[in-house]
C-alpha positions as CSV (number, residue, x, y, z in Angstrom):
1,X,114.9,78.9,106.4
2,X,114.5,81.8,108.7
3,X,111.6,83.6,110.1
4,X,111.0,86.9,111.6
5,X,108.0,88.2,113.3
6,X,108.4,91.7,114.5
7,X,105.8,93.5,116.0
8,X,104.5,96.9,114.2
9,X,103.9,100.1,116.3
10,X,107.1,101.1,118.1
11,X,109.2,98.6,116.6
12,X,109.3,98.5,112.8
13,X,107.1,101.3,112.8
14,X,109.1,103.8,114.5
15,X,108.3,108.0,115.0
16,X,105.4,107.0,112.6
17,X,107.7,105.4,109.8
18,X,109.4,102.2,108.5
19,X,112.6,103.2,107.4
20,X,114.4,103.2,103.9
21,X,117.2,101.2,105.8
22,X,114.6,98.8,107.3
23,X,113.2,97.8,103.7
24,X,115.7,97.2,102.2
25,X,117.2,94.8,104.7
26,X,113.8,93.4,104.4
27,X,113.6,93.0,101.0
28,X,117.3,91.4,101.3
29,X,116.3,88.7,103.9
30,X,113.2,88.0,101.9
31,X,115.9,87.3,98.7
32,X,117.0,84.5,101.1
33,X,114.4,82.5,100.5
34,X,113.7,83.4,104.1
35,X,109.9,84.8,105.4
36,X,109.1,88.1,107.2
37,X,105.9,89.5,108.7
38,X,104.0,91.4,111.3
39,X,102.5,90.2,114.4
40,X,100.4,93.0,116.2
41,X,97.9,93.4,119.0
42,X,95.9,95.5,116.1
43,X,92.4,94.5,114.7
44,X,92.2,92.7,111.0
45,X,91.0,96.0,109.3
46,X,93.5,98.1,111.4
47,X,96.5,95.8,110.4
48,X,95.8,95.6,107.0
49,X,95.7,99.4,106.3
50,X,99.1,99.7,107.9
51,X,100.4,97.0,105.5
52,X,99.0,99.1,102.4
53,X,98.9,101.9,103.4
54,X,103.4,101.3,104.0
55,X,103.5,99.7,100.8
56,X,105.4,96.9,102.8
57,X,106.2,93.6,101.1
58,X,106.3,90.7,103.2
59,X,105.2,87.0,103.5
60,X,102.6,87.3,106.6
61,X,100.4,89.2,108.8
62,X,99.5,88.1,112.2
63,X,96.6,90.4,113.6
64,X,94.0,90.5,116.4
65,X,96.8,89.3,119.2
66,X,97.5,86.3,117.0
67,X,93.8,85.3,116.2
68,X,93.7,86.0,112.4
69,X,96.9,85.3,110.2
70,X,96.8,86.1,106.5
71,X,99.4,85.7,103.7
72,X,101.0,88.9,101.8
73,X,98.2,89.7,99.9
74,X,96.2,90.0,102.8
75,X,94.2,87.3,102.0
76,X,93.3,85.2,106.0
77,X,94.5,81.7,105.9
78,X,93.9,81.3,110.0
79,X,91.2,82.4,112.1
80,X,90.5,81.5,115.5
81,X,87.1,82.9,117.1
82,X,85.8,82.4,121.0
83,X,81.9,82.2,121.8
84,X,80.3,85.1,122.9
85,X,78.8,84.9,126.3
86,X,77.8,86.6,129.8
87,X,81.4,86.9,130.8
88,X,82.2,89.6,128.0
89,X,79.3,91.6,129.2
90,X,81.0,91.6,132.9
91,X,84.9,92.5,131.2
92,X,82.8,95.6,129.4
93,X,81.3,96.6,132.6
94,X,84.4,96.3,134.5
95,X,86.2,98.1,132.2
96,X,84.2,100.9,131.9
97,X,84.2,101.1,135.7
98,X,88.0,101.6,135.3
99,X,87.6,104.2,132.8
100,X,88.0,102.4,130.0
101,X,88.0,105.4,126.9
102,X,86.9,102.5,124.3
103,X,85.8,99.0,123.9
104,X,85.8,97.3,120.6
105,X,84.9,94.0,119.6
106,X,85.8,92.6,116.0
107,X,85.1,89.7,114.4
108,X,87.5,89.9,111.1
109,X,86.2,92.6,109.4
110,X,83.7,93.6,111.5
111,X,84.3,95.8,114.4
112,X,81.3,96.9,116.9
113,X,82.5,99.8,119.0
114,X,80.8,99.7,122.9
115,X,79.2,103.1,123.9
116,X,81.5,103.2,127.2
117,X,79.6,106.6,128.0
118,X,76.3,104.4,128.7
119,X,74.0,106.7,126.0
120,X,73.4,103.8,123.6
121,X,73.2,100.2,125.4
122,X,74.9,97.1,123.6
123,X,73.6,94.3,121.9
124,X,76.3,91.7,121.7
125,X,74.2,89.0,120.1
126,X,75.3,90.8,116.9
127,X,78.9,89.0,117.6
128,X,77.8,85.7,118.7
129,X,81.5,85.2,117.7
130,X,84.4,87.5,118.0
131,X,88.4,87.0,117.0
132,X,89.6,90.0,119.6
133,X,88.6,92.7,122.0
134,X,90.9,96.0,122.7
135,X,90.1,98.1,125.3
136,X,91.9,101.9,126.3
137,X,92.7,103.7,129.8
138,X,93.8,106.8,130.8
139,X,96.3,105.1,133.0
140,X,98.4,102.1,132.8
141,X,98.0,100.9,136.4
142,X,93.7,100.7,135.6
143,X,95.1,99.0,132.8
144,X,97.1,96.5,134.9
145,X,94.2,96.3,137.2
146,X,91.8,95.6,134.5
147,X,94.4,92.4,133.0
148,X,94.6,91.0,136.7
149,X,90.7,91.0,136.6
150,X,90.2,89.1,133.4
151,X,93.1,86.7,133.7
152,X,91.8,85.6,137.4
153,X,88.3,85.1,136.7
154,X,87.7,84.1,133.2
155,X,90.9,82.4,132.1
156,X,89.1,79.6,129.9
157,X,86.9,82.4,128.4
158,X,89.7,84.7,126.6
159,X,93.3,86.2,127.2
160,X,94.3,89.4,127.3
161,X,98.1,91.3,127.1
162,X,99.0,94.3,128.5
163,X,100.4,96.9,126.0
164,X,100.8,100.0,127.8
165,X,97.8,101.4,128.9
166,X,95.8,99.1,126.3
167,X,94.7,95.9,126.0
168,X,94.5,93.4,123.8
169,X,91.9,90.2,124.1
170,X,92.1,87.2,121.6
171,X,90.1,83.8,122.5
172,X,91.6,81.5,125.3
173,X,95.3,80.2,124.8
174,X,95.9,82.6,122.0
175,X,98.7,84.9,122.0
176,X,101.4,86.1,119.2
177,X,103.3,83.4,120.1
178,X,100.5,80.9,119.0
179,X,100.3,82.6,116.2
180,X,103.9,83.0,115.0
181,X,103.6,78.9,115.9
182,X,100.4,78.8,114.0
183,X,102.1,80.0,111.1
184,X,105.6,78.6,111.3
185,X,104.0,75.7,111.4
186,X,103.7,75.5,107.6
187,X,107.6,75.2,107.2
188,X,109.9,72.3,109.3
189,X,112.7,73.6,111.1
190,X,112.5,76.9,110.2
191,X,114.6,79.2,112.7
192,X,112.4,82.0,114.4
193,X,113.3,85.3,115.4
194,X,111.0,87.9,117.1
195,X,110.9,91.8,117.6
196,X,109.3,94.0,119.8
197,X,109.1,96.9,122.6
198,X,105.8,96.2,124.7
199,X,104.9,94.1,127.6
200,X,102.3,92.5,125.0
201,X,105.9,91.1,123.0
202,X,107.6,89.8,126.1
203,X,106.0,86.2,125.7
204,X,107.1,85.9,122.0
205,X,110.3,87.3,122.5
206,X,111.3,84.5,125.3
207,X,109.6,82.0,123.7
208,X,112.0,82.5,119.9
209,X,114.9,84.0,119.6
210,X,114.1,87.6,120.8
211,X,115.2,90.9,119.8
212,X,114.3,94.4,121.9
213,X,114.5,98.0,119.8
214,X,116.3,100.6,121.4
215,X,113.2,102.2,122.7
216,X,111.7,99.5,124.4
217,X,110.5,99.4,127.9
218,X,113.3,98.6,130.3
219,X,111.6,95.1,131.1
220,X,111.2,93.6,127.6
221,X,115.2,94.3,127.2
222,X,115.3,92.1,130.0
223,X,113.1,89.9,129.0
224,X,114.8,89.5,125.3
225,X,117.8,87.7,124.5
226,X,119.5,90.0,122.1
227,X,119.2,94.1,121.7
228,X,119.3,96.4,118.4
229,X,118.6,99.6,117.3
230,X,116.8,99.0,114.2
231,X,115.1,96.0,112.5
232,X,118.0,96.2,109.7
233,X,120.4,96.0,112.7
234,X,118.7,92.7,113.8
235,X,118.4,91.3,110.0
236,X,122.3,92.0,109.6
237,X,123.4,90.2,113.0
238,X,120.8,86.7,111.3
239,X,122.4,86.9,108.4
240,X,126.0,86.5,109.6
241,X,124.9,83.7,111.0
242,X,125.2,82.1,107.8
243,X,128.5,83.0,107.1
């Protein structure tokens, strides 16, 4: 059996689409017997509305930076939360002195948006728990700045990844590659394959066998062990492996 994970936004969907060409090759994998989802930095809610809202078929979602995995009905079969404590309270406040243009904290469903303007204060012992954090900046390199701040001083407290001038932030040791393993971990020796075209991808796409789209950044082609143009272009090269 094979796997793929391919990230969403940019890579299967592409100029605000997912192709006739990329379904079908979809749909052809899937005859197989193999399994195909989406792994995205993208909240629970957010992630499911793409994957009804594209009428996609697959076999998985993995959500919230790998924090929340649920089947193709969209029903959750993982979730991993971290505690809620002082040190979130310290990443808002840095954030927001970095410009941050959002803050939002989820815990599946549930999202509670920070007022990063400072009109309305923030109660966050109405998440005691929370599955992910995402946070926005006008720039990338405030983004950057703001990633070196959290992995340096609260790296037992929750992870965060890069993508572009956003940011993702799932509990500790928790990554799309933990949650491509979570999930893979359901079927022995199942070949992995992996898609993507942020910095956010470049862990999952060294760790499995790693494509890059066309228009991914410069460094996750580097970072990848194979290129295409199109997620059908990827599924085609698989499947001659078989042959």
């Amino acid at each position: 059996m094979k796997i793929i994970a391919t990230d969403f936004d940019g890579t299967l969907n592409y100029n605000g689409k997912v192709s006739d060409s990329d379904r079908e090759a979809i749909e052809l994998f899937r005859c197989h017997g193999n399994k195909f989802g989406i792994v995205t930095g993208r909240d629970l809610e957010a992630a499911l509305w793409f994957f009804y809202n594209y009428k996609l078929k697959c076999d998985f979602v993995i959500s919230c930076t790998g924090a929340i995995i649920t089947d193709g009905e969209g029903k959750i079969i993982y979730s991993k939360k971290a505690k809620t404590g002082d040190f979130l309270c310290d990443i808002i406040n840095k954030a927001i002195s970095l410009g941050a243009g959002l803050f939002v904290v989820t815990d599946g469903l549930r999202r509670y948006h920070i007022d990063v303007h400072g009109k309305i204060p923030y109660d966050l012992s109405l998440f005691p728990e929370f599955n992910h954090c995402n946070t926005w900046f006008e720039s990338d390199e405030s983004a950057a700045e703001f990633v070196k701040y959290v992995k340096e001083k609260y790296p037992d407290k929750i992870s965060a990844y890069r993508n572009g001038n956003s940011v993702d932030m799932p509990p500790p040791n928790v990554s799309k590659t933990s949650g491509i393993y979570e999930y893979a971990s359901n079927f022995d020796g199942a070949k992995i394959y992996t898609a993507g075209d942020n910095y956010n991808d470049i862990p999952m796409l060294k760790e499995f066998c790693g494509f890059a789209v066309s228009n991914a950044l410069d460094k996750v082609k580097e970072e990848a062990g194979h290129t295409c143009d199109r997620i059908c272009d990827m599924i085609e090269y698989i499947m001659k492996e078989d042959k």
